[in-house]
ZADO-1210 file (C-alpha; in nm, 4 decimals, padded with zeros to 6 digits):
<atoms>
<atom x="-01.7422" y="-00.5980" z="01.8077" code="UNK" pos="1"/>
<atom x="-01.8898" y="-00.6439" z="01.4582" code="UNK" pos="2"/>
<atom x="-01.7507" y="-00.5319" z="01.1141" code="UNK" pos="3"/>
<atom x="-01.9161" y="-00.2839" z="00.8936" code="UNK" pos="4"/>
<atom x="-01.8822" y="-00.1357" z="00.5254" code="UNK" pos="5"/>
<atom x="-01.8963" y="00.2508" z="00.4675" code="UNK" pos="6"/>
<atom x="-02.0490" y="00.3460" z="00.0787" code="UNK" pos="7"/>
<atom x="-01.8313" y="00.6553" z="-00.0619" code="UNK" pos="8"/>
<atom x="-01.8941" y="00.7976" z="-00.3844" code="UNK" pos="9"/>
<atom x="-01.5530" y="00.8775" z="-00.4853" code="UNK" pos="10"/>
<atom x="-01.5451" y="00.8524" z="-00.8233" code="UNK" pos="11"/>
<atom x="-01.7863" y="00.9580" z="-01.1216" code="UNK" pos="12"/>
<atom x="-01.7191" y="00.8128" z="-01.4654" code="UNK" pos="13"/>
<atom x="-01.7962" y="01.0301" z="-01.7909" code="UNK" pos="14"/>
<atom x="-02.1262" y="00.8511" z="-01.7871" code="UNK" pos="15"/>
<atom x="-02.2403" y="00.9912" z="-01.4549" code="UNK" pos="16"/>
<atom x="-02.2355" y="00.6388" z="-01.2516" code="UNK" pos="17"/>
<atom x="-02.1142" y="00.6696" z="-00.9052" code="UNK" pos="18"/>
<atom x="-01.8401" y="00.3986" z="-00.8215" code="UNK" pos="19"/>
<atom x="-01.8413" y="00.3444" z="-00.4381" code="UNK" pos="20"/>
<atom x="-01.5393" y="00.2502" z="-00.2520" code="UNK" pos="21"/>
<atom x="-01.5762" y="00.1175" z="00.0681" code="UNK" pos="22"/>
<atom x="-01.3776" y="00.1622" z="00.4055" code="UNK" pos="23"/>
<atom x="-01.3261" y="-00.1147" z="00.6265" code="UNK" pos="24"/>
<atom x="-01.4685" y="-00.0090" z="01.0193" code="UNK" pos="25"/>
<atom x="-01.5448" y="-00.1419" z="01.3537" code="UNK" pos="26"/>
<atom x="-01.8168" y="-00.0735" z="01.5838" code="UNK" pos="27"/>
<atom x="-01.8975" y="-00.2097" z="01.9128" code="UNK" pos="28"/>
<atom x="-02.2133" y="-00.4003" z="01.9018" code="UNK" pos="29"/>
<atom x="-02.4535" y="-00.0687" z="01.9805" code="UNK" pos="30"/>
<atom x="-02.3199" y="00.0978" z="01.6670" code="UNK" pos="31"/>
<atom x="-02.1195" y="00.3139" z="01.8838" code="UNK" pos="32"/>
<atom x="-01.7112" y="00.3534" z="01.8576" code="UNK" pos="33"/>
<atom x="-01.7135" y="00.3374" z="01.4890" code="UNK" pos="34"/>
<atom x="-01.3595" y="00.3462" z="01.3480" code="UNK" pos="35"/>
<atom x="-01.2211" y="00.3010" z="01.0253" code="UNK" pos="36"/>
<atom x="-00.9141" y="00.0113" z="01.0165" code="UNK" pos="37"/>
<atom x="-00.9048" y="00.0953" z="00.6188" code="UNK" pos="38"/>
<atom x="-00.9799" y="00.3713" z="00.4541" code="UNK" pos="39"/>
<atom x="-01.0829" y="00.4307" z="00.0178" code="UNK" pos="40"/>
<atom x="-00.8125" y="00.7100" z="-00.0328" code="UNK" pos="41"/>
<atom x="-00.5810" y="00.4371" z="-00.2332" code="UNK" pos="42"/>
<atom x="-00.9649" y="00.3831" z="-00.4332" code="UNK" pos="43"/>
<atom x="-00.9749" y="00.0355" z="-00.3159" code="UNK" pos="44"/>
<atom x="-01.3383" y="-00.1498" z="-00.2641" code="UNK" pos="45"/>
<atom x="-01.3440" y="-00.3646" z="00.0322" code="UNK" pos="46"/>
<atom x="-01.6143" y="-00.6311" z="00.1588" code="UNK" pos="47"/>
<atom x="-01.7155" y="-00.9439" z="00.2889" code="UNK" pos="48"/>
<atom x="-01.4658" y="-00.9321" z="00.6482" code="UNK" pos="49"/>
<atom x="-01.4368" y="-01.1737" z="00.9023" code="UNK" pos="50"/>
<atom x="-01.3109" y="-01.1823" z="01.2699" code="UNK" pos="51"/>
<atom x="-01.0145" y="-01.4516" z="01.3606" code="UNK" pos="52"/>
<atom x="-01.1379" y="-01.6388" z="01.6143" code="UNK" pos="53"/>
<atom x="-00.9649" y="-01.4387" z="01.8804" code="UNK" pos="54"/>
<atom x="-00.9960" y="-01.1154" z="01.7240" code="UNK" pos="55"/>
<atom x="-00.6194" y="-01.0206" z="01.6639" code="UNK" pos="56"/>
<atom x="-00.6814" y="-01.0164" z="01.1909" code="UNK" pos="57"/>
<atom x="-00.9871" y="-00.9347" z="00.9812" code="UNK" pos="58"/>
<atom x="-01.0374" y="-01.1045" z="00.6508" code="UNK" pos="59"/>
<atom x="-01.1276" y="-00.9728" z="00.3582" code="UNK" pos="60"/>
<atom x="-01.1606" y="-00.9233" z="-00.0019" code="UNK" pos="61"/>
<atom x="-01.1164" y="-00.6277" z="-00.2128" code="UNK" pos="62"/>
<atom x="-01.0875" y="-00.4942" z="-00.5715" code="UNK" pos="63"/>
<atom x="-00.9917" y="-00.1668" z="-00.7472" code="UNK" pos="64"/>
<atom x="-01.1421" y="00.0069" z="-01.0674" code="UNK" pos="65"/>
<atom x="-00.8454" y="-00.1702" z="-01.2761" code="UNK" pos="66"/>
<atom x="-00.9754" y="-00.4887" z="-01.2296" code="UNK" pos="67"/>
<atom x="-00.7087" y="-00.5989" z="-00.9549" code="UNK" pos="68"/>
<atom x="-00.8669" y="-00.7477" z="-00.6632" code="UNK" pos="69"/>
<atom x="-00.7029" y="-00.9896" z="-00.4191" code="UNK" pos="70"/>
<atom x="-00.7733" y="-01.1611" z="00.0081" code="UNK" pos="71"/>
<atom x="-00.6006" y="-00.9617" z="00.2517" code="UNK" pos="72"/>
<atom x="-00.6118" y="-00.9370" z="00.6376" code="UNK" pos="73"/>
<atom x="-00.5428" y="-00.6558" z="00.8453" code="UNK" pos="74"/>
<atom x="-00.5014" y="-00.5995" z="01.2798" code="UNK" pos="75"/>
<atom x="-00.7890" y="-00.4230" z="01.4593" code="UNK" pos="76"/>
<atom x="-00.5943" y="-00.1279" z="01.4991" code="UNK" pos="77"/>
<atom x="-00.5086" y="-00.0645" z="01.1477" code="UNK" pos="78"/>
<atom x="-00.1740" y="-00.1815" z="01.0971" code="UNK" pos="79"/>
<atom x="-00.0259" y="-00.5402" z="00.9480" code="UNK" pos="80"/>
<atom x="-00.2590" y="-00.4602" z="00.6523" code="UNK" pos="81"/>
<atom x="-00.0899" y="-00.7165" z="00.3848" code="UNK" pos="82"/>
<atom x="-00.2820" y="-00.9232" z="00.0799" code="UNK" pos="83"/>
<atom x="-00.2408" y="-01.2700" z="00.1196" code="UNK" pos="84"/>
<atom x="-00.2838" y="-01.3869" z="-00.2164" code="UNK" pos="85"/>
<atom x="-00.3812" y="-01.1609" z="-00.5403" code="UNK" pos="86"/>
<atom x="-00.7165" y="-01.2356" z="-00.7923" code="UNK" pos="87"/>
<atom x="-00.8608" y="-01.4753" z="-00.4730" code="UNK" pos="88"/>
<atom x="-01.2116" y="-01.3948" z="-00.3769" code="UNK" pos="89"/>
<atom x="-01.3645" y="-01.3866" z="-00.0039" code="UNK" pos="90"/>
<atom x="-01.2883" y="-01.6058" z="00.2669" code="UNK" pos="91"/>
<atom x="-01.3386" y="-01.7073" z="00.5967" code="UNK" pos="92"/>
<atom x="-01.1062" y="-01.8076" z="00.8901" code="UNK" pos="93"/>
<atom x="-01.1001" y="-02.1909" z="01.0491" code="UNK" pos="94"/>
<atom x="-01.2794" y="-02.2457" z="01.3711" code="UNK" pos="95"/>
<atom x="-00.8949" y="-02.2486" z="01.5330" code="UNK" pos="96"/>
<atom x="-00.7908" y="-01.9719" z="01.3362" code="UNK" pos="97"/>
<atom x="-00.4910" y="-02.1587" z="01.1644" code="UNK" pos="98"/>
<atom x="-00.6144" y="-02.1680" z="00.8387" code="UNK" pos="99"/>
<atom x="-00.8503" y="-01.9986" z="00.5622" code="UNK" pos="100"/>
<atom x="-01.0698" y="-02.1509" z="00.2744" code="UNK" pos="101"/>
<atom x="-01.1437" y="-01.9043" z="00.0467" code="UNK" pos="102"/>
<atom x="-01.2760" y="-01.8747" z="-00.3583" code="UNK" pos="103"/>
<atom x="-01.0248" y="-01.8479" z="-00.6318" code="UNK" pos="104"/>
<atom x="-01.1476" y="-01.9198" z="-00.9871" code="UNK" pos="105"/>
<atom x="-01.4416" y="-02.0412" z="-00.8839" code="UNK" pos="106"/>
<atom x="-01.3428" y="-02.2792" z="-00.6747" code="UNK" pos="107"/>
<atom x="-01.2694" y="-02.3736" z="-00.3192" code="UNK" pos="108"/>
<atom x="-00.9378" y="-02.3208" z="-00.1414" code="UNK" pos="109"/>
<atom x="-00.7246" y="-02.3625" z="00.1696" code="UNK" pos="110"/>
<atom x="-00.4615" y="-02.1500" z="00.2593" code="UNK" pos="111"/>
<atom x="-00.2483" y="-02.2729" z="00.5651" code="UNK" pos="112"/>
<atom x="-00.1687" y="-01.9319" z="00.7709" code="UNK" pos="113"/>
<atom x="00.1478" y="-02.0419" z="00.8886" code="UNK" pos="114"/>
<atom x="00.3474" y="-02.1124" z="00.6069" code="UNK" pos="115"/>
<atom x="00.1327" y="-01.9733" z="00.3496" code="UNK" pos="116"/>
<atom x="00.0824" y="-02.3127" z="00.2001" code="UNK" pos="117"/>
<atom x="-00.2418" y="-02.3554" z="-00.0333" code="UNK" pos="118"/>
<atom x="-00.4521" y="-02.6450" z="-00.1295" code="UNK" pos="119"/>
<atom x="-00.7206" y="-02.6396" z="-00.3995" code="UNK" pos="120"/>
<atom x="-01.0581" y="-02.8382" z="-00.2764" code="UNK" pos="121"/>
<atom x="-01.2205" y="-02.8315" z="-00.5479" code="UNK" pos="122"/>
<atom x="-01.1792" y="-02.7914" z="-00.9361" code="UNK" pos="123"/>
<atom x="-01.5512" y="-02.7658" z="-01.0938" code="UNK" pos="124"/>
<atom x="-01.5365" y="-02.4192" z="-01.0755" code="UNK" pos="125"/>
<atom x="-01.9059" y="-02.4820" z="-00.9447" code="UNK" pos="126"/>
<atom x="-01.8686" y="-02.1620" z="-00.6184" code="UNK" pos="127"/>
<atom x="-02.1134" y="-01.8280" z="-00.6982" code="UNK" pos="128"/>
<atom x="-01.7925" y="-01.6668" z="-00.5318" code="UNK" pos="129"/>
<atom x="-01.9705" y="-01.6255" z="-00.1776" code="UNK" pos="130"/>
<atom x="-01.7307" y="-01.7345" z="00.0902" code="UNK" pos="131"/>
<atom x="-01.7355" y="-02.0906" z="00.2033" code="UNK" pos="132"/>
<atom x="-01.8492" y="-02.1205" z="00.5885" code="UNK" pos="133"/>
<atom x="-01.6505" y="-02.3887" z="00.8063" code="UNK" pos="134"/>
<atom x="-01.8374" y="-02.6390" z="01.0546" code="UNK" pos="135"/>
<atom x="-01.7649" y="-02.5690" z="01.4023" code="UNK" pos="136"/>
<atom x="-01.5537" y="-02.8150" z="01.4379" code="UNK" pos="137"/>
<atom x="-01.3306" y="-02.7264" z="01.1458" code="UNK" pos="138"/>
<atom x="-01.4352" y="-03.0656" z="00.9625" code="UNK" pos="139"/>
<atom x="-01.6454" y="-02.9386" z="00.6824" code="UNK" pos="140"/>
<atom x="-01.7508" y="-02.6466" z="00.4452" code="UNK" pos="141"/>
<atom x="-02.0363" y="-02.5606" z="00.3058" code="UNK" pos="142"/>
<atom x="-02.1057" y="-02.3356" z="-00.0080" code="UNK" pos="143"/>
<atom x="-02.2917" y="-02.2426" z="-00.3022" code="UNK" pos="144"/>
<atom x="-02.2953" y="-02.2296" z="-00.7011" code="UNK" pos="145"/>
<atom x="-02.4204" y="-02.4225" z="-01.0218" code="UNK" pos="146"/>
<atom x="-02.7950" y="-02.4453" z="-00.8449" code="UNK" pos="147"/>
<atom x="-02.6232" y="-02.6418" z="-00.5649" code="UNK" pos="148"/>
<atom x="-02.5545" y="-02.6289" z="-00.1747" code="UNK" pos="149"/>
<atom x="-02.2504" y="-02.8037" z="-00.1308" code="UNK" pos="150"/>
<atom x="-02.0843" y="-02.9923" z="00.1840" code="UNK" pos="151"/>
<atom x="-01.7122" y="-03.0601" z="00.1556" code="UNK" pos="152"/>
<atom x="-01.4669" y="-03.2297" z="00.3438" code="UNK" pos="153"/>
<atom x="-01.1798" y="-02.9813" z="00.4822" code="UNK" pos="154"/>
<atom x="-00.9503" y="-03.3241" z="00.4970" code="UNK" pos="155"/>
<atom x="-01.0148" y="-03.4935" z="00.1544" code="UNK" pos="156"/>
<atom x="-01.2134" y="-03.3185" z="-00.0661" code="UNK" pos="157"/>
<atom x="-01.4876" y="-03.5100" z="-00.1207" code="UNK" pos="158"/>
<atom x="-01.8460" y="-03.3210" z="-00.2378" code="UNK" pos="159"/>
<atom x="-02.1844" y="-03.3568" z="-00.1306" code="UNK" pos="160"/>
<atom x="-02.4775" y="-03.1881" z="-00.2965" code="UNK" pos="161"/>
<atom x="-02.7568" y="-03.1419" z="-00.0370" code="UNK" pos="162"/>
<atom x="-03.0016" y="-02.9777" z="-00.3515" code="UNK" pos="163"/>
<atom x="-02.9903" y="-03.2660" z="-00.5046" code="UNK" pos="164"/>
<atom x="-03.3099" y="-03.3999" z="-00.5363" code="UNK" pos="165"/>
<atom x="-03.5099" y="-03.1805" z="-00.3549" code="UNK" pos="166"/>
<atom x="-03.8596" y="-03.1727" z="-00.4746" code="UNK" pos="167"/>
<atom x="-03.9024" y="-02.8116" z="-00.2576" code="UNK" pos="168"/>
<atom x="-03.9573" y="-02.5111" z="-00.5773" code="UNK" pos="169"/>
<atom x="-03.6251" y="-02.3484" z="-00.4253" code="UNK" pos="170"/>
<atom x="-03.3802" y="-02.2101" z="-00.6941" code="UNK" pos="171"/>
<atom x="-03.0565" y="-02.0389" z="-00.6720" code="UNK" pos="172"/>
<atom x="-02.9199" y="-02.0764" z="-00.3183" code="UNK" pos="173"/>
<atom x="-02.6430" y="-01.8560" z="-00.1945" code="UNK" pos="174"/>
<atom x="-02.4156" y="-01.7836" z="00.1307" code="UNK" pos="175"/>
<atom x="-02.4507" y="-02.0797" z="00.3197" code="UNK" pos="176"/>
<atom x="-02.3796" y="-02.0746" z="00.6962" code="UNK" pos="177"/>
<atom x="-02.3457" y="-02.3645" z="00.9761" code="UNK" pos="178"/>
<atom x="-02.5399" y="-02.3566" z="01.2646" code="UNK" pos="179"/>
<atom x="-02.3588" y="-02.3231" z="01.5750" code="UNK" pos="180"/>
<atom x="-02.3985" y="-02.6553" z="01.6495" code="UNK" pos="181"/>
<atom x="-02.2602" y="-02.8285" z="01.3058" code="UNK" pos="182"/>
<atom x="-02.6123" y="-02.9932" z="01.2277" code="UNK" pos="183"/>
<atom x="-02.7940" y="-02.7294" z="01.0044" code="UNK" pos="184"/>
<atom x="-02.7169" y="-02.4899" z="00.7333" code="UNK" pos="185"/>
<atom x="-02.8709" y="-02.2103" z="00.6665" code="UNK" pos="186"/>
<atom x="-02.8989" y="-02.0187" z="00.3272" code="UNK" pos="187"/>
<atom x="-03.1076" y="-01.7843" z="00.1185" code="UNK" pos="188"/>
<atom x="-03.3122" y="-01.8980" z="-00.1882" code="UNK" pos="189"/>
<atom x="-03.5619" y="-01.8071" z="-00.4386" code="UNK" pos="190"/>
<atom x="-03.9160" y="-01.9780" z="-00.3457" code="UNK" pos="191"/>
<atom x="-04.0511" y="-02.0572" z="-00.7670" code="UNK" pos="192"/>
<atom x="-04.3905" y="-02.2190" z="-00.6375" code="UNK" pos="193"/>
<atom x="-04.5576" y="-01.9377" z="-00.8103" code="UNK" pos="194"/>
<atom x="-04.3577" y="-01.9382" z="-01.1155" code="UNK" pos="195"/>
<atom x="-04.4423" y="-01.9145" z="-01.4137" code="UNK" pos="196"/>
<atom x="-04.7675" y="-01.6974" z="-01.2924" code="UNK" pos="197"/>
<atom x="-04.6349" y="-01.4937" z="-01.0361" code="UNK" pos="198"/>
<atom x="-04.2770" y="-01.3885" z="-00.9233" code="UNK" pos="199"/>
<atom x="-04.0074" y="-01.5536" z="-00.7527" code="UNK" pos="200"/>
<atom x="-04.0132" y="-01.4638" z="-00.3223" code="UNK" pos="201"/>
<atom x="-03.6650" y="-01.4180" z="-00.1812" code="UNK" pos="202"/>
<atom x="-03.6538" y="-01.6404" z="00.1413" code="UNK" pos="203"/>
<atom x="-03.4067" y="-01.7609" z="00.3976" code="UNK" pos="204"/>
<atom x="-03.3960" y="-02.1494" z="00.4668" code="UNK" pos="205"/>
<atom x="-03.2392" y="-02.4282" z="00.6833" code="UNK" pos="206"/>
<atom x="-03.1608" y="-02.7983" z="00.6027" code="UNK" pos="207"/>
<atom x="-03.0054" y="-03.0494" z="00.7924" code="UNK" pos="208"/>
<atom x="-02.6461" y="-03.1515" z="00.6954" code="UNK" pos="209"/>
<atom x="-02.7547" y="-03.5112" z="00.7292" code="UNK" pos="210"/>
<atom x="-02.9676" y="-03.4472" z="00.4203" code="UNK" pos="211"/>
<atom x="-03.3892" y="-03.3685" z="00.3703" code="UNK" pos="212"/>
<atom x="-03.6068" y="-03.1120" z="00.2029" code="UNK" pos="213"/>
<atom x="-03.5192" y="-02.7539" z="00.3169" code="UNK" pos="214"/>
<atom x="-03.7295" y="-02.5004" z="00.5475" code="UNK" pos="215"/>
<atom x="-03.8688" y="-02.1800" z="00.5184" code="UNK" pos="216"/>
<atom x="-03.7979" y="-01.9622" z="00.7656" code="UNK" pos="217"/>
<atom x="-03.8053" y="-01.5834" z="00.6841" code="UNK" pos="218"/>
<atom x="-03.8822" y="-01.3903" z="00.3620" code="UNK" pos="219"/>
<atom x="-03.6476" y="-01.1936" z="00.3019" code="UNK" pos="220"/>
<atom x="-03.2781" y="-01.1588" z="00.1077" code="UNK" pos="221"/>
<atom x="-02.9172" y="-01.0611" z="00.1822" code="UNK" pos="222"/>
<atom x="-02.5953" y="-01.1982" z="00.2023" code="UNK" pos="223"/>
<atom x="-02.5832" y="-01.4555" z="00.5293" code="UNK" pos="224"/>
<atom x="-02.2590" y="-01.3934" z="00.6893" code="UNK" pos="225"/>
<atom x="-02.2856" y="-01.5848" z="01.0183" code="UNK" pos="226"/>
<atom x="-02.5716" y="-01.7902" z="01.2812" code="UNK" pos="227"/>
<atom x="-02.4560" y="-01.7309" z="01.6361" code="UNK" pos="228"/>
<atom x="-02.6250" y="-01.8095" z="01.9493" code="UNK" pos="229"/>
<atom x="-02.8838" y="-01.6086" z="02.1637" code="UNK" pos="230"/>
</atoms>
């Protein structure tokens, strides 16, 4: 199955501007059997979802005209919808499913599923506010912010910067996602060899977690939720 976003214009301010609220829906992987699990009636936006490992929640985050916005989880079917902590950005489940790291103030945290216990990671407030990605092995994050691609440390904490000193022209890299097999990450980035002449070329990268210069791969931009296998 995969997890999809429906746009809605349901509300026009005095300006004119369109606000779009977005359902939450499933598909199979054809595009066929869409359903919606949550619907915009309530005028609630809601993105950036993620599968439990064994398919029984979806993640996500969501926020309302009034400037309330919180991570909830919901079942397949539609029911069991309940936020599981208010102003936190998106998330993403653990490889075992038993916990979720998540952005809250700019920073990373853990939330332990079964007793609701959080732990703040880090306190920089250096995260752009996409969702952290885990390592496959539930060992590590990885994430993005302050000009940085960050590995962390589930376990203690500690920080690595993989941008640091790259001599590659890349700027601003966002939503950063482990390979399946824990060794690469891949992210998007601006490539500034051109600049100041010419303009800035969206592209998607890789680097190895071990450490190097990063690799062009694709040009083009979006918000990298996930490398699987083919």
């Amino acid at each position: 199955m995969r997890d999809l976003d429906r746009n809605l214009c349901l509300y026009r301010d005095p300006l004119g501007s369109c606000w779009a609220f977005n359902d939450l829906l499933t598909a199979d992987l054809s595009g066929a059997d869409e359903r919606a699990v949550a619907h915009t009636a309530d005028m609630i936006h809601r993105f950036s979802p993620d599968w439990s490992p064994k398919g029984s929640r979806i993640l996500f985050a969501w926020s309302t005209l009034d400037e309330g916005w919180g991570l909830a989880w919901v079942r397949p079917d539609g029911t069991g919808l309940e936020t599981l902590e208010l102003y936190a950005g998106r998330g993403r489940f653990s490889p075992d499913g038993k916990r979720v790291a998540y952005v809250r103030d700019g920073n990373i945290k853990l939330m332990n599923l079964a007793g609701r216990r959080t732990r703040l990671l880090t306190s920089d407030a250096s995260s752009d506010g996409y969702a952290p990605d885990w390592s496959p092995d539930g060992a590590k994050l990885t994430y993005t912010g302050s000009g940085g691609l960050y590995v962390l440390a589930a376990k203690t904490g500690q920080v690595r910067n993989l941008a640091q000193g790259w001599t590659a022209p890349v700027s601003y890299p966002s939503a950063a996602v482990f390979s399946p097999d824990g060794t690469q990450i891949a992210f998007t980035g601006l490539d500034t060899s051109a600049y100041p002449e010419g303009e800035a070329i969206p592209r998607i990268y890789t680097v190895d977690v071990a450490g190097g210069e990063p690799h062009p791969i694709a040009d083009a931009s979006g918000y990298l939720t996930d490398w699987v296998r083919s």
